[in-house]
TORKOL-4160 file (C-alpha; in steps of 0.2 Angstrom, whole numbers, padded with zeros to 4 digits, m for minus):
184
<pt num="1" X="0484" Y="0714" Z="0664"/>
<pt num="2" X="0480" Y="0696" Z="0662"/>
<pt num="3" X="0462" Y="0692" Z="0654"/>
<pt num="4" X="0453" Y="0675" Z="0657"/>
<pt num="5" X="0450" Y="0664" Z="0640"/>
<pt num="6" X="0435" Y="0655" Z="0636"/>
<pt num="7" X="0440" Y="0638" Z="0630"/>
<pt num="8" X="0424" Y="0629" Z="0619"/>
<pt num="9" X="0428" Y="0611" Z="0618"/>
<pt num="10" X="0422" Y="0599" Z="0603"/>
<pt num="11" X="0403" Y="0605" Z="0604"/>
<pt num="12" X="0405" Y="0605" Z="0583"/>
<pt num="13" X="0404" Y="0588" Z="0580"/>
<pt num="14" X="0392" Y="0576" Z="0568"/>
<pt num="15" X="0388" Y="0566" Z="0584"/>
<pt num="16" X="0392" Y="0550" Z="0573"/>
<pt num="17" X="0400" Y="0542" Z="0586"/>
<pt num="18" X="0392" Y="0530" Z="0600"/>
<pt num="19" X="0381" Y="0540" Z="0612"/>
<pt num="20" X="0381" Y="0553" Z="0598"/>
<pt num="21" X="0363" Y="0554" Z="0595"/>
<pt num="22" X="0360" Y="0553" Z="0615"/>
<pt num="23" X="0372" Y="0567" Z="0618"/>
<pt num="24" X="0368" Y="0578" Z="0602"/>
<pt num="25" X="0350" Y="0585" Z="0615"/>
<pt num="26" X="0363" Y="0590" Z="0629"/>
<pt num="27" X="0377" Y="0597" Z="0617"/>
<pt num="28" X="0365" Y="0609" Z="0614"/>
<pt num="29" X="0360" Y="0613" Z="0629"/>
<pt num="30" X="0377" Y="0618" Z="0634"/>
<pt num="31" X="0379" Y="0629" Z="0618"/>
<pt num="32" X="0365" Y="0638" Z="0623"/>
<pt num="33" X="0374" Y="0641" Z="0640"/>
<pt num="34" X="0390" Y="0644" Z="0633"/>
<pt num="35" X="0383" Y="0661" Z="0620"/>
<pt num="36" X="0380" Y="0672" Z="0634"/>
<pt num="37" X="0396" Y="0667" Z="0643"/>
<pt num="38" X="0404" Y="0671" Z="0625"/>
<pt num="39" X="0396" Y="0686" Z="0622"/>
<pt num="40" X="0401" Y="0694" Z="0639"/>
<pt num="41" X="0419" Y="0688" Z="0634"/>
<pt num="42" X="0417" Y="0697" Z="0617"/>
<pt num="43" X="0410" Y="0713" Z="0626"/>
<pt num="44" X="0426" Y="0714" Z="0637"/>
<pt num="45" X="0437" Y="0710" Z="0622"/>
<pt num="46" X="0445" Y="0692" Z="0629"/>
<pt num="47" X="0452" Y="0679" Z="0622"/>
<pt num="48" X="0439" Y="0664" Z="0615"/>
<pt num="49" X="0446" Y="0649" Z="0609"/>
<pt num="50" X="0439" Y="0636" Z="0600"/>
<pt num="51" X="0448" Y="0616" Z="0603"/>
<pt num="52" X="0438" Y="0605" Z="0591"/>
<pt num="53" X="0442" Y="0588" Z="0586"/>
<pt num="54" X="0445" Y="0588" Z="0566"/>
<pt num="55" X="0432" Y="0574" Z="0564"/>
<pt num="56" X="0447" Y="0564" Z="0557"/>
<pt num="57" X="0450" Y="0575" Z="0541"/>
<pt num="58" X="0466" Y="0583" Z="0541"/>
<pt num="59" X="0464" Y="0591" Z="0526"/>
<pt num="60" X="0453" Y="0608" Z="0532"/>
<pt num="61" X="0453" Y="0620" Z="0546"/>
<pt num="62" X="0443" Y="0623" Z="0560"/>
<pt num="63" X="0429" Y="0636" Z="0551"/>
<pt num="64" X="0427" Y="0623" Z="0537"/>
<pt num="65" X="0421" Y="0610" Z="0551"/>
<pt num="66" X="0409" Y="0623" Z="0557"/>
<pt num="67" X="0400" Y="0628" Z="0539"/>
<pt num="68" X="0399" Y="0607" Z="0537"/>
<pt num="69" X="0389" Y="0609" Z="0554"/>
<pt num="70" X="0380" Y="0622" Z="0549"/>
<pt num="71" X="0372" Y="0613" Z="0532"/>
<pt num="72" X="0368" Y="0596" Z="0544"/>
<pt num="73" X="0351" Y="0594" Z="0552"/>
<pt num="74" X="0349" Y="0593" Z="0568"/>
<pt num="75" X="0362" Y="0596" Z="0585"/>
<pt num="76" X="0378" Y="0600" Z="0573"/>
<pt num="77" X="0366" Y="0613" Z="0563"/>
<pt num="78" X="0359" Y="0620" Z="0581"/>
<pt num="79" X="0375" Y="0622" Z="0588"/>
<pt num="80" X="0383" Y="0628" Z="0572"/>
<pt num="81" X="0369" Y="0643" Z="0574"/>
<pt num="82" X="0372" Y="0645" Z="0590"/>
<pt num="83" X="0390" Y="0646" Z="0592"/>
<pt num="84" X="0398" Y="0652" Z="0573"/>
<pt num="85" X="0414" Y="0658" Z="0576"/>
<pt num="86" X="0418" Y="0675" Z="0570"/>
<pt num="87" X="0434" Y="0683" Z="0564"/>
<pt num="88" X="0442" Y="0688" Z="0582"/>
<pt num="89" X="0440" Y="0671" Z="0589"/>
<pt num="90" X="0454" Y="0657" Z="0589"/>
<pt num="91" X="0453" Y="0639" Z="0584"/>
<pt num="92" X="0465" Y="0625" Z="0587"/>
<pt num="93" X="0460" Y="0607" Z="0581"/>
<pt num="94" X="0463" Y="0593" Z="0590"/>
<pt num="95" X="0469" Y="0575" Z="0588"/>
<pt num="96" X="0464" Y="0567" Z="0604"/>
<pt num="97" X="0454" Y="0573" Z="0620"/>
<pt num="98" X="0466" Y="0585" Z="0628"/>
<pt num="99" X="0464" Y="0603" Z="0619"/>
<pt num="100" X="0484" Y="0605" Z="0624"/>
<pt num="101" X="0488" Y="0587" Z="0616"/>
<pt num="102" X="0498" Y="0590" Z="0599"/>
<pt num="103" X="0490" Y="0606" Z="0598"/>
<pt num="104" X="0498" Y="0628" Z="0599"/>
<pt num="105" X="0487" Y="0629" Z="0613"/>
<pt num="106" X="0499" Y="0632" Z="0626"/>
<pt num="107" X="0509" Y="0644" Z="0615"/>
<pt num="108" X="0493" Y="0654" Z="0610"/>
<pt num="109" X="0489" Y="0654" Z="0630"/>
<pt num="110" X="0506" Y="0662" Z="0633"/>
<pt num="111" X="0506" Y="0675" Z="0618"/>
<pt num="112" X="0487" Y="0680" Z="0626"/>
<pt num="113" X="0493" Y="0682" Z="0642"/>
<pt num="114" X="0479" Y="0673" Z="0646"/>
<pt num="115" X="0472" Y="0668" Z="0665"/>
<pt num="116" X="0462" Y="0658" Z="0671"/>
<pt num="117" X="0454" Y="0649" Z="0657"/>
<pt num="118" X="0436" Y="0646" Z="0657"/>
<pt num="119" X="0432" Y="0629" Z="0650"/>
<pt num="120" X="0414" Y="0623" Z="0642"/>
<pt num="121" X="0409" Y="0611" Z="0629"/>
<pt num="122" X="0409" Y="0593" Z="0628"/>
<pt num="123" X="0411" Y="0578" Z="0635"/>
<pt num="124" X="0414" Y="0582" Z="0652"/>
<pt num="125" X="0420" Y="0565" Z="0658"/>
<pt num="126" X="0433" Y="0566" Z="0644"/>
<pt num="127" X="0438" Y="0581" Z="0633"/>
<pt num="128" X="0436" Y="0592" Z="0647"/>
<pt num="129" X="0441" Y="0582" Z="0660"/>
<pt num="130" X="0455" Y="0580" Z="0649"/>
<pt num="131" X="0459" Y="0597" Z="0646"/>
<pt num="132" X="0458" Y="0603" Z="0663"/>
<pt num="133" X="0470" Y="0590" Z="0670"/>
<pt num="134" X="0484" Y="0596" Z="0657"/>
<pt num="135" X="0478" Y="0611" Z="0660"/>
<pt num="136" X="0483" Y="0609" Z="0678"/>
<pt num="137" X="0499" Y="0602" Z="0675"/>
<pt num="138" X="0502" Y="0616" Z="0664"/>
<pt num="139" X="0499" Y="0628" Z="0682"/>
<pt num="140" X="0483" Y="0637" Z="0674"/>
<pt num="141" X="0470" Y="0640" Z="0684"/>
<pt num="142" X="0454" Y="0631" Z="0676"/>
<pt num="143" X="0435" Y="0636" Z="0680"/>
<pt num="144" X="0422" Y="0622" Z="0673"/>
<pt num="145" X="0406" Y="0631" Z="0669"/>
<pt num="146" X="0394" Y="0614" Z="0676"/>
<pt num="147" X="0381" Y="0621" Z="0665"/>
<pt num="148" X="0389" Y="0624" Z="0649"/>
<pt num="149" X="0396" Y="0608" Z="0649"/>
<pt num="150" X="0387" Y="0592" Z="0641"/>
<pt num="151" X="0387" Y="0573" Z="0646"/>
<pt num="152" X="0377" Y="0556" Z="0647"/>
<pt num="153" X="0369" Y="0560" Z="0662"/>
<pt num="154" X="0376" Y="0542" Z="0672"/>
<pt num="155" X="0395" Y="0550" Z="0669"/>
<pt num="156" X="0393" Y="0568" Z="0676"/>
<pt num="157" X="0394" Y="0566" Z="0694"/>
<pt num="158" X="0409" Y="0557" Z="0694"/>
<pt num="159" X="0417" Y="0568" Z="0680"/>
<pt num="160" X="0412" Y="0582" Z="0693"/>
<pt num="161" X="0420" Y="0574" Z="0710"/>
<pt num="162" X="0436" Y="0569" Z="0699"/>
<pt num="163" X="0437" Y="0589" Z="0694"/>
<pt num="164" X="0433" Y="0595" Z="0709"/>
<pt num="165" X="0444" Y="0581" Z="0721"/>
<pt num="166" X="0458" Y="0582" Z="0711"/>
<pt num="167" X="0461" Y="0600" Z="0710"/>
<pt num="168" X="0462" Y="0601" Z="0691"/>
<pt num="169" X="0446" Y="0612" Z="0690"/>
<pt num="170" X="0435" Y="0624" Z="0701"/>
<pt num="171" X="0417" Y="0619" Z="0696"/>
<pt num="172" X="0407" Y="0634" Z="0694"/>
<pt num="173" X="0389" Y="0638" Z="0690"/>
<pt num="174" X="0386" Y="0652" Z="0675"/>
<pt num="175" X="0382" Y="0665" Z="0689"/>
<pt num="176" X="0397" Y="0664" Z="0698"/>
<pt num="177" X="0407" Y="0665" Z="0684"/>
<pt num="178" X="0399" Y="0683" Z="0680"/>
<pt num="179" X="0404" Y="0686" Z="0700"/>
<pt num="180" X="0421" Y="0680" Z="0700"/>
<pt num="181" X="0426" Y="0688" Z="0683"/>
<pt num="182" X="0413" Y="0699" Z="0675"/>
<pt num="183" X="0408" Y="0709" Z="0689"/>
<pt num="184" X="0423" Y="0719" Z="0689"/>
């Protein structure tokens, strides 16, 4: 039987990047949105996956991003606390926006057996618009979870109706994500 996977998109970041300190407030937001949805994952034994961006050093792996979170003040150091991976989860690190650019995601995907995937993080109007629409061309089924997901409040809506219009993604809320998957 297939599981869904949780996909957690770049919310370990430094948030040295334009907009970084703006969006660092709503990042964590969403990872506080996104525990309970990995803790129900965890309780039921599916697949999470971590897709981080490797914040241009390609000289450690993806736990080793999360521990130079955890010593930085603020957002990074919130999240960190919030969403440390343990041993069971997956990481994949990423180049660009798309979690499946030049990364084993798709292979890791089919070795799980995974459907749909579930995907959270940041930013909406890109890494996981991004991942969603290769997603889509990859024929997974993708659920958005609107409030584990973070953005500058003037992209959202339009990252949403592209989502949504274009197929790529069912936009869900956090309670019918537990109805549609966790009620069983």
């Amino acid at each position: 039987m297939r599981s869904p996977a949780l996909v957690i998109i770049d919310l370990f970041s430094r948030f040295d990047f334009p907009d970084g300190e703006q969006l660092g407030p709503l990042a964590v937001e969403a990872a506080r949105a996104v525990r309970p949805i990995r803790d129900a994952f965890d309780e039921r034994g599916w697949p999470v996956i971590y897709a981080n961006d490797n914040f241009g050093n390609w000289k450690c792996g993806f736990r080793e991003l999360a521990e130079e979170c955890m010593q930085a003040p603020g957002a990074p150091q919130e999240i960190a606390r919030t969403l440390f991976p343990p041993p069971a989860h997956y990481s994949v690190l990423k180049p660009k926006h798309s979690a499946f650019l030049s990364t084993p995601l798709q292979i890791l995907l089919e070795k799980l057996g995974a459907a749909p995937l579930v995907l959270t993080g940041m930013a909406l109007d890109s890494c996981v618009l991004a991942t969603a629409i290769d997603a889509n061309s990859r024929e997974h089924e993708c659920l958005v979870v609107d409030q584990a997901t973070a953005c500058l409040p003037e992209r959202r809506s339009a990252a949403l109706d592209v989502l949504s219009q274009s197929g790529a993604a069912q936009v869900v809320t956090d309670r019918q994500l537990r109805q549609r998957l966790m009620s069983a």
